[in-house]
C-alpha positions, 0 to 999 in steps of 0.5 A: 500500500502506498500513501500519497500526500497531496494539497488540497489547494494546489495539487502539489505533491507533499509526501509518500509512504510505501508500506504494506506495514502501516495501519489506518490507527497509526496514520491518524485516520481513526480521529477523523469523522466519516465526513471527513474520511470522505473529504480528505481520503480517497481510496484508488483502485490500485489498493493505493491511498490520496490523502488531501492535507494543506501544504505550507504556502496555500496555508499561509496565503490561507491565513493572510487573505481569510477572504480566499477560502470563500472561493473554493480552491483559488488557489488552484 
């Protein structure tokens, strides 16, 4: 199983994990709600994992321009 990190915003490539040895439990996954396992997880055909976080610069153009995060994804 692999684990791709991605932002949300910009698509950006953040991060992997290729291991078959790694549980949902230890990647955080039980914390979150099914609504946003829905939202941030998505599981591919190819047993493979996206996983949509908010990289370092979409967040603090996030934080400086609050006015952003009412357009959707403008930083696509």
């Amino acid at each position: 199983m692999s684990v791709k990190y991605i932002c949300r915003h910009c698509l950006t490539f953040q991060g992997e994990i290729n291991s078959g040895e790694v549980s949902e439990a230890q990647l955080g996954f039980h914390f979150l709600t099914p609504e946003e396992r829905r939202d941030i997880i998505a599981y591919n055909a190819d047993g493979d994992v996206t996983v949509k976080v908010v990289c370092d610069y979409c967040r603090e153009a996030l934080e400086s321009n609050p006015e952003l995060s009412l357009l959707g994804n403008p930083l696509q």
